[in-house]
Every structure is written in C-alpha cells, then in structure tokens.
C-alpha positions in Angstrom: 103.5 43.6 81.9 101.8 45.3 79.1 98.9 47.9 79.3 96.4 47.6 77.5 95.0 50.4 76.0 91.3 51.5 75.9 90.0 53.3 72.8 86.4 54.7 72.8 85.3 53.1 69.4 81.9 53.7 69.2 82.0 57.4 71.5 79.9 60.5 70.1 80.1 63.5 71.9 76.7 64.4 70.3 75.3 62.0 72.1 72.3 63.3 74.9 73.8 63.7 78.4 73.2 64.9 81.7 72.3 66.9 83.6 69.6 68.5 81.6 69.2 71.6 84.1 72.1 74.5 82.9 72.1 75.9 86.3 74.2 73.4 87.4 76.6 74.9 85.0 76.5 78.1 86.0 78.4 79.3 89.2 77.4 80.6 92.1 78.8 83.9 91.9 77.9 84.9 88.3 76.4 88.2 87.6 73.4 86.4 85.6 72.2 84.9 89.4 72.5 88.4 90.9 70.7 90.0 88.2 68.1 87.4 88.7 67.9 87.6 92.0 67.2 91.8 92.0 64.8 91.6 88.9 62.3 89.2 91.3 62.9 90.9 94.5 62.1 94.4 92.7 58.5 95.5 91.4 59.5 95.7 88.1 56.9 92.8 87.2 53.5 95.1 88.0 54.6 97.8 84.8 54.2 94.8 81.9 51.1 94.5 80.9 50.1 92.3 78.3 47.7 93.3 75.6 43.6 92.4 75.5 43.5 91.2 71.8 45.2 88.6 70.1 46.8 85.8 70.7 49.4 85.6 73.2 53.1 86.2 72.7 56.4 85.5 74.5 55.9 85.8 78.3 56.9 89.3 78.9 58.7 89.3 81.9 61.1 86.8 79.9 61.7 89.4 77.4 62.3 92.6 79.6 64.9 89.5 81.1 66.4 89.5 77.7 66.6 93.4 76.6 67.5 93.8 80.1 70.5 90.9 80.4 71.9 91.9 77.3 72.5 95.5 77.8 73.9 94.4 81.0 76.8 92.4 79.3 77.1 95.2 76.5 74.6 93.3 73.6 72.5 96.0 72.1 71.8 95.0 68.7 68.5 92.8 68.0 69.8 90.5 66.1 72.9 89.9 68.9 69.9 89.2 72.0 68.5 86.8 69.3 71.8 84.7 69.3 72.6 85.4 72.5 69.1 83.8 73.7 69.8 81.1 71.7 73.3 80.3 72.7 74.3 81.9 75.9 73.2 79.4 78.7 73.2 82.1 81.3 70.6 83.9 79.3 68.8 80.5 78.4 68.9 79.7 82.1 67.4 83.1 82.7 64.5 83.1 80.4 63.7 79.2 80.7 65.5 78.5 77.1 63.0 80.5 75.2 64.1 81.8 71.5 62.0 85.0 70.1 63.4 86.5 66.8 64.6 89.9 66.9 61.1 91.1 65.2 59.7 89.9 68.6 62.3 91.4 70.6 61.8 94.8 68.6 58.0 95.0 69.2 58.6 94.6 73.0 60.9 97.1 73.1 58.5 99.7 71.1 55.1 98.6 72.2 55.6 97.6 76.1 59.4 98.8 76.9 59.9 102.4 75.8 56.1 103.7 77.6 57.1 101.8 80.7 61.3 102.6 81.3 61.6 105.3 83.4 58.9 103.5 86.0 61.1 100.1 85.3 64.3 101.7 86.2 62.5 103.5 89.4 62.0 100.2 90.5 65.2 98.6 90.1 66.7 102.0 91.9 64.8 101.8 95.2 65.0 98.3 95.6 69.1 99.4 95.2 68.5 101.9 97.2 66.9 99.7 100.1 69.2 97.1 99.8 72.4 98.8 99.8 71.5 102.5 101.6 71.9 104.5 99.2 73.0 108.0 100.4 70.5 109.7 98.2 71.5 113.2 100.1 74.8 113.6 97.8 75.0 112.9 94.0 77.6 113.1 91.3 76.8 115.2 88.1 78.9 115.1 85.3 77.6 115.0 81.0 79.1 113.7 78.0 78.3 114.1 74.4 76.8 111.2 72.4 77.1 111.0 68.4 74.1 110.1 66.8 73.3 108.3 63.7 72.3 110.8 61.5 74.8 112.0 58.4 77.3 114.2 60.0 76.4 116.5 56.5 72.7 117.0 56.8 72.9 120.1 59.2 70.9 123.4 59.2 72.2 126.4 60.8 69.8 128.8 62.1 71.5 131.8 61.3 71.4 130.4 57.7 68.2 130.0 58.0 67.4 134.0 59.4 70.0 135.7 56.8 67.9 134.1 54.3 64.3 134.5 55.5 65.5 138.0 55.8 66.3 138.3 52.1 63.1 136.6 51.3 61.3 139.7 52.3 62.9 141.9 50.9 62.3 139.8 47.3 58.8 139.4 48.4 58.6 143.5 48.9 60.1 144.1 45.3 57.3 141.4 44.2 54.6 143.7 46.1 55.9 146.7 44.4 56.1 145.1 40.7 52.3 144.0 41.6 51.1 147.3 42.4 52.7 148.8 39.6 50.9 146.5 37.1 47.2 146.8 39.0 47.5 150.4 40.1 45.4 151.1 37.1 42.9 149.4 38.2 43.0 150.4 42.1 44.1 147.3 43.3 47.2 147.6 45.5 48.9 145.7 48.6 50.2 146.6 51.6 54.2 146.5 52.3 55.3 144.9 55.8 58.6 144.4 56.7 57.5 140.5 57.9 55.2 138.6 56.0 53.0 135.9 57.0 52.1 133.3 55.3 48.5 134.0 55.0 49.1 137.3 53.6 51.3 135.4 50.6 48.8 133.0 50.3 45.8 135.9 49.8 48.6 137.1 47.0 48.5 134.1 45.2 44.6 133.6 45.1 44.2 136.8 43.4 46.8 135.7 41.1 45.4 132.6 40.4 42.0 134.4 39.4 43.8 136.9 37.0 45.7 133.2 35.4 41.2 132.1 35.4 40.1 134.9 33.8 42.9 135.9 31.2 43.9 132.3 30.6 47.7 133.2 29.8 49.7 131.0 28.0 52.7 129.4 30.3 56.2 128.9 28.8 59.2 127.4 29.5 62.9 127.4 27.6 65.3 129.7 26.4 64.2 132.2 23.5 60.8 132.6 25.1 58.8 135.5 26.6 57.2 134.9 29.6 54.5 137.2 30.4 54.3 139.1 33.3 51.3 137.4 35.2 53.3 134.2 34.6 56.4 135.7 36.4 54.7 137.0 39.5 52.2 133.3 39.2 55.7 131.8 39.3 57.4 133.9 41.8 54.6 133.9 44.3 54.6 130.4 44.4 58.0 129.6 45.1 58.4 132.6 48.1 55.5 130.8 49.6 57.5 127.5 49.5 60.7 129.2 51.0 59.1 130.8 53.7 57.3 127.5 54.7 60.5 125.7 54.7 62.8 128.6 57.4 59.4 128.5 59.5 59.5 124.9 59.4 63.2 124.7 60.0 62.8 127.3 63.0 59.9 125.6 64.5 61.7 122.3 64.8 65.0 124.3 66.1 63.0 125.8 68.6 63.6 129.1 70.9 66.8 127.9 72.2 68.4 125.6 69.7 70.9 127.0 66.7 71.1 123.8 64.2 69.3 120.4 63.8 70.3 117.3 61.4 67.8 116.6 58.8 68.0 113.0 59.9 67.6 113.2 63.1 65.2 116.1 64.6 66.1 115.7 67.9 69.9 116.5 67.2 72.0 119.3 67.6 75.6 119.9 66.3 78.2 120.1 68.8 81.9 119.5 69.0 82.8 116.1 70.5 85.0 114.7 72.9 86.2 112.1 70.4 87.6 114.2 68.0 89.7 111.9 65.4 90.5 114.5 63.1 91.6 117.0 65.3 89.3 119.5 63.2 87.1 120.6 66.0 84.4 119.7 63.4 80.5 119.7 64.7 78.7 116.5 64.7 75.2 115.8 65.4 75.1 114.7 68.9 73.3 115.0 72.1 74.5 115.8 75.8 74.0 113.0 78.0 73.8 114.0 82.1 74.1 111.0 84.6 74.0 111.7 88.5 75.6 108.7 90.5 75.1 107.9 94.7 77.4 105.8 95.8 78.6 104.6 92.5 75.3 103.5 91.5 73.4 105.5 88.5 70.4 107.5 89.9 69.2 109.4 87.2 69.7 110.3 83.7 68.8 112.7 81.0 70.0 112.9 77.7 69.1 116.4 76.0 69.7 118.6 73.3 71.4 121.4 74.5 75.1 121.7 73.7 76.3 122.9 77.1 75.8 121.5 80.5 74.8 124.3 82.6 71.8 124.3 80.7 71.0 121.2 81.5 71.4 121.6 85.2 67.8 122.7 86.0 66.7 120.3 83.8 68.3 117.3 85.2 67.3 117.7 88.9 64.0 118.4 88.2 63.6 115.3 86.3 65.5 113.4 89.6 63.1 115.2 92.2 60.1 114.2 89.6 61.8 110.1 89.5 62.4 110.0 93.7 60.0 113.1 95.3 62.7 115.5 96.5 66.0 117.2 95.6 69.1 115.9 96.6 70.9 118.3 99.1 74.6 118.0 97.5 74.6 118.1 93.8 78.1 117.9 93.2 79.7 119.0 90.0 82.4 120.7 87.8 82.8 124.5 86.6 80.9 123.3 83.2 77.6 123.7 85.8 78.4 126.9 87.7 76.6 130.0 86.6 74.4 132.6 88.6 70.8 131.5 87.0 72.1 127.5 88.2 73.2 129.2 91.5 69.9 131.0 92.6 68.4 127.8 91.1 69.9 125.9 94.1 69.2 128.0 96.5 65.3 128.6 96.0 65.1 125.0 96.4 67.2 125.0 100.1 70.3 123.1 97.6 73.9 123.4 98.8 76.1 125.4 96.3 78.9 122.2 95.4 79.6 123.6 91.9 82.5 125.7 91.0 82.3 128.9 88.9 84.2 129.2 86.0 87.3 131.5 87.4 87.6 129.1 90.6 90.8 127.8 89.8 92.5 131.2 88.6 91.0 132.9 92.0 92.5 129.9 94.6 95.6 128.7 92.9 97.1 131.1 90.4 99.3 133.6 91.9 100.3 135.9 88.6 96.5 136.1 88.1 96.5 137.5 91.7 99.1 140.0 91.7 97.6 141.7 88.6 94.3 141.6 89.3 95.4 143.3 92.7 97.6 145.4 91.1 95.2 146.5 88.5 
C-alpha cells in the first residue's frame, strides 16, 4: 500500500493566526509577569504626573514600564528600548503593544523620570521590603569606581592650577610696579597685595582704558614694531584678568575637597580604576559608586565624586536614613571605610562599629608583625 503524501501547496506562514493575546505565549514563571506584578502592587503610579498643557502623549505608566523593563534585562540605550518595544513580546505584552520612538522615550526620562527616581525606587523598596521582610537592621556597604564618558585627556589638576595662580601674582606685582613707575610723576600709584582680586584688576584696567581715551595710542602688532608702553600694560592687564578668571573658575567647580575635574564632564574626578587594561595605573575620569544591600536586595545607592570610600561613608547613610527615616544598626563594610572621623560618626548616631581599621589584619593574623612591634 502506498502513502500518499500531503504537500501544503497554497500554505503562507504570513498568513493571520491565532491567538491574538501574546500572553498566552509567555510562561508563567517569566520575570516580565513578576515585574508586572510588583510595579501594580507598589505606589509607584501616584509620582507620574502628566503635564496641564498640550496634547496628550504616551500613557506614562507604560513608559516608566519600558525604561524600567529594559534596564531590568540590561537595555539602556534609547534606541535599543525603541526595538525592544517593538519586537520583544514580553515588553509588548507589558505596555499593551505600544511603540514610542526613542525621542519620546528620552523626554520621559528627562522631564518626568529623573525629578521623580529616588521616590520611584522608595516605592518599589518598601513594597520589597513588606513582601519579603527585609532585615533593614543590617546592610552591606561596599563602592566601586565607574568610568565616565568624558575624554580620558581633558583633566585639570588643582595643584596646576595653584602653582600657576601663584605665578600670576607675582607677574601681576611686577605689572603694579612697571605702572607706578610710569605714573609716579603724576601721583598716581597702586597698592601691592600678595592676592589679588579680581575687582582690584579690573579698577587697573579702567584707568588704563581712560589713559588708551585720552592719548589715543596707536596699537601694533608684528615683528619689527615698537609697541608703546600703555599698549603693553593695556595688553598685559587684560590677559591676567583672563587667567585669573579661568584658576577661580577651575577651583570653584573643583570645590574645597576635590583635586581635578574633566572638562567634559564637571561632575568627574580622576581616579585610578579597577579595570586597569594597561597596567599603567593611569587616572581616568570616573566616579565612586556606594550600594548597600539587605538581604541581597539593593537598598540604597549613591554615586559621588570623591575618590576614596571612607569619604563617602557619612554621606551614604545619611542619604539611606533620609530614603527610609532611620539608620541601619549594622553597616557592615571593609577596611576601605574604617577611620576615626567614620568611627565617632557611628557612634553619635547609637551605630554598631562593623568596619575594620586599616591595620586589622596585620594586628589579628600576622605574627612577624607581632613579634617586632612587641619587641620594638
């Protein structure tokens, strides 16, 4: 007996087919349903607020679902949560199969998400914390350092910047002294200071500017000619006043406690990274990111400027008892946190001391170090 084959002839896999709902194709257990399931049970909802005027854009609890989603499965650029909304059912499940461009999905994130995070990620932390009991008594500290995107090349130094605001006044002082040398004759003189403000330069140049009114000097320029001596000190005047704005500028964005910034990227301070590829020990533009963890959930986070982490300490749990309303009563971290100011810190604030201090390990477990020191 012979079979008889069937071929599909006229079969098109294009053709429409059901089901039509894509949650039937998604299983039970996948980590889209759970997310779902904590973003409607939490009060995330009540911090999106949609804007009186104009017309009215993508629903925005659908996009905090995208932004939110896609950093979840490690999709951060724009134009990835654009495809992904458009191609991944899970998120097309999630957001009812809407499709923003990444221009929409950009002007959420700077006009609604970035005033509104730190209240959206309180929320989804004490619905965690609710849920799961969250010992919030104990919490894990530890820091890493974060490259930015500014040109590792762009970096100014604030001893640079002192050494040469230093020789600045001295030029300026020689400039003072030509000055009063040339208009002693006719009783004007200036005062010498070892520091010079800027107002005083500027009072310089004004009289200088009236002598350049009055006398109406010829300027020139180019080799093989004279420049008269108001010109010089016109000249010179002008450009100390345009170096000294420029060190207070670069000091006043370095701030009291900073030694370098990028000038791409304010905010950053060069520091040697963990990811060091050249074994060079070179200094990038970075930042040092702090996360404290309960029960292997993230409750807090800070990402600051300061290049080592005891100096972030402070910082960091006042920032967690701002976020939940109290301290925790174990921080918990490494020698890179232990010093006396951190210490005292702790104990003002009724914290247990769970940090060790930077000669812990030589004074418990290093018996050469003990014999000298005794010995000594």
């Amino acid at each position: 007996m012979q079979i008889q084959q069937l071929h599909h002839l006229y079969y098109n896999v294009k053709e429409l087919k059901l089901p039509l709902d894509l949650g039937i194709k998604i299983p039970f257990d996948s980590e889209v349903r759970t997310f779902d399931e904590v973003f409607n049970k939490s009060g995330v909802k009540k911090h999106l607020v949609a804007n009186k005027f104009g017309r009215d854009g993508y629903n925005l609890v659908s996009m905090l679902k995208i932004v939110l989603f896609c950093n979840m499965i490690n999709i951060y650029s724009l134009r990835d949560m654009e495809q992904a909304a458009k191609n991944d059912i899970r998120l097309m499940w999630l957001i009812d199969e809407i499709k923003p461009s990444h221009q929409a999905i950009g002007n959420f994130i700077n006009n609604h998400l970035s005033k509104n995070i730190k209240e959206i990620f309180k929320e989804l932390n004490e619905y965690i914390i609710n849920v799961e009991n969250i010992d919030q008594d104990v919490i894990f500290i530890d820091g890493t350092k974060i490259e930015s995107k500014a040109n590792k090349y762009t970096f100014v130094w604030r001893g640079s910047v002192e050494k040469f605001e230093a020789k600045l006044h001295l030029k300026i002082s020689k400039l003072i002294k030509k000055l009063n040398k040339e208009y002693n004759p006719t009783n004007i003189s200036f005062d010498y200071y070892d520091l010079y403000e800027l107002k005083y330069l500027e009072s310089i140049k004004r009289f200088i500017d009236q002598q350049v009114t009055i006398l109406k000097p010829v300027f020139v320029s180019g080799s093989g000619k004279r420049k008269t001596s108001l010109q010089r000190f016109y000249e010179e005047i002008s450009e100390y006043i345009i170096k000294l704005k420029e060190y207070q500028n670069h000091l006043k964005i370095m701030g009291p406690t900073r030694n370098s910034y990028s000038k791409t990227d304010f905010e950053a301070t060069f520091m040697r990274m963990k990811e060091d590829y050249m074994q060079n020990q070179q200094l990038k533009p970075g930042y040092n990111l702090q996360i404290g963890v309960s029960n292997e959930y993230i409750m807090h986070l800070m990402i600051s400027n300061e290049r080592s982490d005891f100096n972030t300490f402070i910082s960091f749990l006042e920032g967690y008892k701002n976020l939940y309303g109290k301290y925790p009563k174990y921080p918990v971290a490494d020698s890179g946190y232990g010093s006396l100011v951190n210490y005292r810190y702790l104990k003002m604030n009724n914290m247990e001391l769970y940090q060790k201090y930077t000669m812990y390990e030589k004074d418990t477990s290093d018996k050469k170090y003990h014999s000298i020191k005794y010995f000594v």
